[in-house]
N, C-alpha and C positions, 0 to 999 in steps of 0.2 A: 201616673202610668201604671198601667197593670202590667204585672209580672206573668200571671197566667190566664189565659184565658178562660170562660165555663166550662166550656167544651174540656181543657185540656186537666181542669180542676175534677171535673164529671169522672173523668179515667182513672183519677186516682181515691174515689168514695171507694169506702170499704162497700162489699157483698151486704144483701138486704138481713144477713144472719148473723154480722157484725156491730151492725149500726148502733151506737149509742142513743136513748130516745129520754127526756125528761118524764122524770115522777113526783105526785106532792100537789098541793093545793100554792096558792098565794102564789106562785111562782118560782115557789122556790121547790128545795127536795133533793132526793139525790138523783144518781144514773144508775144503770143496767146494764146490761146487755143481755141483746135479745139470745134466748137459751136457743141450740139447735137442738133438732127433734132426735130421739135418739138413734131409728134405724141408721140415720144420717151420721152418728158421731158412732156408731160401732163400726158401719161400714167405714168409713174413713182412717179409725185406729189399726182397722185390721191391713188395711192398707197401707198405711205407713210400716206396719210391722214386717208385714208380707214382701213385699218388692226387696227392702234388702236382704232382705232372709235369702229370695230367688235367686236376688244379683251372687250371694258370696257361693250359694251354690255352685254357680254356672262357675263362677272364676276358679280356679286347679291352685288347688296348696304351692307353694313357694318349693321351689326344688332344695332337696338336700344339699348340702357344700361339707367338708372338709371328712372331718369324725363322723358326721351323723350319716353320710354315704359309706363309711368304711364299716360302719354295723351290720349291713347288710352282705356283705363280702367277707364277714370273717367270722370263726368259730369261736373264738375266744379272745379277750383284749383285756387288758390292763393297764388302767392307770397311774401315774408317779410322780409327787409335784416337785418340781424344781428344788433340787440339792447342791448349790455352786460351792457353798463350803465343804460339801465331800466330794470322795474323789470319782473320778470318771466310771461309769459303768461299763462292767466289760464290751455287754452288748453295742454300746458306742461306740467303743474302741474299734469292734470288730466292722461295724457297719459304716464307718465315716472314717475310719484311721485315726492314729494316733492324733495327728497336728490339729486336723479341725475336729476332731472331736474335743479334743479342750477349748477349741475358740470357741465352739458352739456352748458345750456345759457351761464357759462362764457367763452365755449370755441370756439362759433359760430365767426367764420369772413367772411362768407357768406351771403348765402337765405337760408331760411326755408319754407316749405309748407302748406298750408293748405289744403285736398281736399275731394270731397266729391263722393262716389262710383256711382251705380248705382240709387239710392234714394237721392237725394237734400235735401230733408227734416228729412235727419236720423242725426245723431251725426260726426260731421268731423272728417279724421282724420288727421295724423303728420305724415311728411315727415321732417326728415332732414339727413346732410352730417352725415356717417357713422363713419368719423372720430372725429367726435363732443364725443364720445360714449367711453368708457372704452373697450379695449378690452375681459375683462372678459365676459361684458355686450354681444356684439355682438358676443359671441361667446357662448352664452347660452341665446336666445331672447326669451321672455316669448311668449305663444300661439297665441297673439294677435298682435304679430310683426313680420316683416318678410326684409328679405335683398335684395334689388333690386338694383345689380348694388353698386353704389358707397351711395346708401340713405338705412338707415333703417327705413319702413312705419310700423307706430303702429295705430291701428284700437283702437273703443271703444269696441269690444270682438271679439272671433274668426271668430264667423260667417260670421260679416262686412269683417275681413278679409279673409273669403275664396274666398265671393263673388265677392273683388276686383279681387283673384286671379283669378277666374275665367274668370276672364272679359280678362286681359291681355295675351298679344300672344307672346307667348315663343321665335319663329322666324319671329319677328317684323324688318320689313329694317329700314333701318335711314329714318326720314322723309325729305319731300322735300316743296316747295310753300309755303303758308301761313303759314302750320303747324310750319317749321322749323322757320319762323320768329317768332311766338308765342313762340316755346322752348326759343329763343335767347331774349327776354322780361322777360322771366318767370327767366332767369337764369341771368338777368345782371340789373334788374329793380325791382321796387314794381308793380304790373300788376295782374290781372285777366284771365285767359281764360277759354271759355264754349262751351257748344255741345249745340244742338238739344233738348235734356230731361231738361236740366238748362232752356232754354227761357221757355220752357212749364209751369215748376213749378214757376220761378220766376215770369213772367209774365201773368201766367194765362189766361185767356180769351182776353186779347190784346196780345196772343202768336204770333195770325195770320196777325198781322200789323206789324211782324217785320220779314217778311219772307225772307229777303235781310243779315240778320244779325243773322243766326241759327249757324255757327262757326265763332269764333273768339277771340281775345284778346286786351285787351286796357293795357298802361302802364298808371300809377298813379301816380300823383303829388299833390302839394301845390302850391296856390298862396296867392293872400293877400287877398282875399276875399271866400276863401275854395278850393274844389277840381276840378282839372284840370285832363282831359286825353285824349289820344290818340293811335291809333291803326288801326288796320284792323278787318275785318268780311267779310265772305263770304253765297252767298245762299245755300240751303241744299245740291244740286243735282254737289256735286263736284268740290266746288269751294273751299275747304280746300285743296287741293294737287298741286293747279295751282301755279304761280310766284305770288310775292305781291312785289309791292316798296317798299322797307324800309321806314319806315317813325319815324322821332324822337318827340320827346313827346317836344312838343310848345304850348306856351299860345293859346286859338283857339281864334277868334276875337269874341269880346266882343259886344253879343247882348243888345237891350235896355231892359230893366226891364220890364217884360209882366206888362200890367195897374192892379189896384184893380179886374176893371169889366170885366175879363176874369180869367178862370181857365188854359187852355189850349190855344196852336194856334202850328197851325203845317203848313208850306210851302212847295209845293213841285213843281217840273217840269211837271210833269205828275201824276194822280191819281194813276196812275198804281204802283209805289212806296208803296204808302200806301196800296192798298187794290189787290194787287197782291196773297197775302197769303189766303185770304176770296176767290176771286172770282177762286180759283185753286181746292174748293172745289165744287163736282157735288153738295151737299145738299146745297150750297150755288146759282148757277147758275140757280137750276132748277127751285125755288119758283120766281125767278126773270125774270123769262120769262115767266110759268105760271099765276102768280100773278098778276104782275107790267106791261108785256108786255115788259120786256128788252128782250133783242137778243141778240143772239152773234154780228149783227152788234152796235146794241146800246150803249153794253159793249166796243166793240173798242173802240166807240165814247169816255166814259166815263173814259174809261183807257188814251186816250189820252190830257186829258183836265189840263193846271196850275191849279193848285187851291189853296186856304189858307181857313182853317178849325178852327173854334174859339168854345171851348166853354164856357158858358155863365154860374157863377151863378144866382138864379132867389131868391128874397126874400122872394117871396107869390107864390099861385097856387098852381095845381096839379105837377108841375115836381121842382125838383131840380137846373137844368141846361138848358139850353138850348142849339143847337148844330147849327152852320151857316155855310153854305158851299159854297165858292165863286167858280165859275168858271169860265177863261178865255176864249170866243168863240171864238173871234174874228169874223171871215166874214161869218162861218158856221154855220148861224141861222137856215136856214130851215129844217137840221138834229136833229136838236137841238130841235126845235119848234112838230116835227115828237113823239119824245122822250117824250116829255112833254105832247101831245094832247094823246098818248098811254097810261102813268102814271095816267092823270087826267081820261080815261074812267075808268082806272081800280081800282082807289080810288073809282068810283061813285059805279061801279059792289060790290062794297065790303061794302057798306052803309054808305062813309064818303058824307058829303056835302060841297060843295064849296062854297064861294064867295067872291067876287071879292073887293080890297082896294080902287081901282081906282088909275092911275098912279100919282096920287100927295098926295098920302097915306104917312106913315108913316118912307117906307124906297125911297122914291122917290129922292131920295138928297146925292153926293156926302159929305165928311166930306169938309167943309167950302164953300161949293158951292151946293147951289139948284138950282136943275133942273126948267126949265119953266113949268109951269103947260099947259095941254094938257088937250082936253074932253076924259071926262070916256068912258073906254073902256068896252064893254059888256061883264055879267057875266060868259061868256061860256069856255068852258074846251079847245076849240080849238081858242079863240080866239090869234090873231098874233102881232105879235108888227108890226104896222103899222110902210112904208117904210118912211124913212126920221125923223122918231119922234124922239125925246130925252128922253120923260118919254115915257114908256114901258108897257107892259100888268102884270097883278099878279092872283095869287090864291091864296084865301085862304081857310083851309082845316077843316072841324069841326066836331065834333059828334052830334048825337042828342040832345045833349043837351049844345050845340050849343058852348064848351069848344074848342079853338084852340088848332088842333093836330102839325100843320106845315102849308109848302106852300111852293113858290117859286117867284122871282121877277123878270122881264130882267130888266136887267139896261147900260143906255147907259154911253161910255167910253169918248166921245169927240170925240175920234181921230178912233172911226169906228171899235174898238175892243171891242164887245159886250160882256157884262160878265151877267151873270146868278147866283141868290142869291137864295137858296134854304135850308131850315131851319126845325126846329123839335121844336115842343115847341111854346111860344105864338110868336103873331108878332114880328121883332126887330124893337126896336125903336132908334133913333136919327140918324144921318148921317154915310153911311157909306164911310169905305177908299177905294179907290181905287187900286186894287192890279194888280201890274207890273207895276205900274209905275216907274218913276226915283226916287222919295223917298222912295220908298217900291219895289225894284227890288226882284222879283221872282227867287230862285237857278235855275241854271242852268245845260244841258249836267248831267242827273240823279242827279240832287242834292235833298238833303230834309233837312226842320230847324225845329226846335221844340223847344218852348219854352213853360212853366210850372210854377204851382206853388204849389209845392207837398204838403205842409201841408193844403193849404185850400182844397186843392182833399184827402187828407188824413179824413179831418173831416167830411168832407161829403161823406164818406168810396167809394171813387171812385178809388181809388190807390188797387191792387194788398194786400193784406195782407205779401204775401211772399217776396216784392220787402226788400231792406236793408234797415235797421231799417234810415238808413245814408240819402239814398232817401228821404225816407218818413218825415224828420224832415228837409229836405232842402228849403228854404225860393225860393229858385227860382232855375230851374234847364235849363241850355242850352244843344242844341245837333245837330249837323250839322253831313251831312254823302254825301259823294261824290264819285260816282260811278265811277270806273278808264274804267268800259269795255261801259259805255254810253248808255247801254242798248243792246248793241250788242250779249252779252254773255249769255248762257242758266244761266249758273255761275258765276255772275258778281261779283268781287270784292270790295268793299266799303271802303273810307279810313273815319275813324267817328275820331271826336273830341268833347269835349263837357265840362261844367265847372259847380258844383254844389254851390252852394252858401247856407253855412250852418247857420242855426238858432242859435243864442245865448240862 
């Protein structure tokens, strides 16, 4: 009895481009198979490739749920992992009471949040796992609490809580780039992440020196000396939704201890780092071209210069500090020299008076090595640093009553890399260091460093008021940030690390 018939056998042969066919003499040999021609096997891969590719297009990202909607509603948040061997957190106490906030503490084996709405400066509130929670609880949440997802967030009163809600978008996609790496921090580390409105209030008036770093999260650790951390940030215009390398939270390399006779010192590759977020301002560009006689070519100039930036406490005088700005020229003095003879007419247009240190003045001297003295160079505003010399022309800048406002110094490097010392406050004195050299190498490919010492900038109310209380009592603070897109990117992504060193 046949099982199938030809007919029904006929339907199931392979295609004629399938077909097995015998090779070989005597009857014997092997098999094949017939090859397809290629137009035929490219077109058919691309199709295969194609169609899904289409399909996941057309289908919409998976909506946000819990945490990863509340990133989008909030300025600032904080992560915390489960601590049931210590005691209740205030903020618990305050937001859940007494009783069940210890049923809940003891029953965290997670993260918990902290976050703060629209306002940085209002009352945080609590985010944690839903299931920490009595079910009676969550299923009758007083006014001021609400279910998001797998978290229920309790505000300090309703209002705080509307205006979160407000904030959050109902058919929010999953996130992708930086952001999603920041969720994946937030939910598996102790970490920080912040917008745009956080650097404003935290930072205050240095908001705009930190334009490279408006979103982002750091994860948070201990070492033996305080706090360590690491992370990514990105600039305002789009650079939270691009790819980010992962990166895991490691000790960052341990800078030297900024000296007594410095506040501040900050390194960078190019000025443009630093004063990128200032000069994006027109009320910033326009007085500096009217004013000072910068240009838009000027500014190029100045955006693309190494520099290391020191500031100075002073113990007498009219200023506080004082502020020193080195710049690396190298071979491009005559632009430079251009830049300078335009600033010095427009100090004079503006009633400041100059005169001149003479090149074996006060900052004439590399640190362990003095320059040869040279004749003094004329007092004048356009004067050049003469071709071939080692000590250099200077200015100095004064009011009528004859108090140093500032100035500037050339200074030569050895090796034919002219640098430019340019200062706010009275003259500096003693020798300076040389920067880019081999013991003082300058970051690199967009890098910037920063070194600090927040409690002597704290007393002398030069610190932010809103920065953490943590900051502010930190005995020395480091911060390194290296740009992964090199400057290439409108968006450039930054990987930062950086280590506080807390005061006993």
């Amino acid at each position: 009895m046949r099982l199938l018939s030809p007919s029904l056998l006929r339907r199931f042969q392979s295609p004629p481009w399938l077909r097995w066919s015998a090779a070989g003499s005597g009857g014997g040999g092997g098999i094949e198979p017939r090859r397809l021609p290629l137009p035929i096997t490219a077109t058919a891969i691309a199709l295969l490739l194609a169609l899904p590719l289409a399909a996941l297009q057309r289908l919409p990202r998976p909506r946000a749920q819990g945490l990863e909607q509340l990133l989008d509603g909030v300025t600032l948040l904080q992560s915390f992992p489960a601590a049931p061997q210590r005691s209740v957190p205030d903020l618990w106490r305050q937001r859940l009471g007494g009783r069940l906030a210890e049923r809940a503490w003891q029953q965290q084996r997670g993260y918990w949040w902290q976050l703060w709405g629209e306002h940085v400066d209002a009352a945080p509130m609590l985010a944690l796992p839903a299931i920490s929670l009595p079910a009676a609880t969550i299923a009758k949440l007083p006014s001021q609490a609400m279910r998001l997802g797998d978290l229920v967030v309790v505000a300090p009163d309703p209002l705080a809580l509307q205006m979160l809600r407000d904030g959050l978008r109902p058919q929010q996609r999953r996130s992708r780039g930086l952001q999603r790496r920041c969720l994946e921090r937030l939910q598996s580390s102790q970490a920080v992440f912040w917008n745009p409105a956080a650097i404003g209030v935290i930072a205050g008036p240095m908001a705009p020196l930190l334009a490279r770093f408006q979103d982002g999260c750091l994860s948070i650790g201990l070492d033996g000396t305080g706090v360590i951390w690491s992370g990514e940030a990105a600039a305002l215009d789009g650079g939270l939704d691009r790819l980010a390398t992962p990166v895991k939270l490691v000790n960052p390399p341990r800078l030297l201890p900024l000296p007594a006779d410095q506040l501040l010192e900050i390194q960078g590759s190019s000025l443009e780092l630093l004063l990128e977020g200032l000069l994006a301002r027109q009320m910033i560009r326009d007085p500096l071209a009217s004013r000072y006689g910068i240009d838009t070519d000027r500014l190029t100039l100045l955006r693309q210069a190494p520099f290391q930036l020191r500031l100075k406490p002073l113990a007498q005088g009219p200023f506080q500090a004082s502020l020193e700005l080195q710049l690396l020229v190298g071979q491009n003095r005559s632009s430079w020299q251009s830049l300078l003879d335009r600033l010095g007419r427009s100090l004079q247009a503006q009633g400041l008076h100059q005169r001149d240190s003479g090149p074996t003045g006060p900052v004439a001297a590399f640190a362990g090595k003095a320059e040869p003295r040279a004749p003094a160079l004329p007092a004048t505003s356009g004067s050049k640093p003469p071709s071939g010399s080692v000590a250099m022309a200077s200015a100095i800048w004064t009011r009528d009553d004859a108090v140093v406002l500032g100035g500037w110094r050339w200074l030569a490097a050895g090796d034919g890399q002219a640098q430019i010392l340019l200062f706010l406050g009275p003259v500096p004195q003693g020798p300076l260091r040389r920067i880019g050299g081999s013991n003082d190498p300058l970051p690199t490919a967009a890098g910037l460093r920063l070194r600090s010492r927040p409690t002597a900038l704290a007393a002398l109310e030069m610190l932010p008021p809103e920065l953490p209380d943590l900051v502010r009592r930190s005995a020395q603070l480091e911060f390194e940030a290296q740009s992964l897109d090199q400057g290439k990117s409108s968006a450039p992504i930054s990987l930062l690390s950086g280590r506080l060193q807390v005061s006993r």
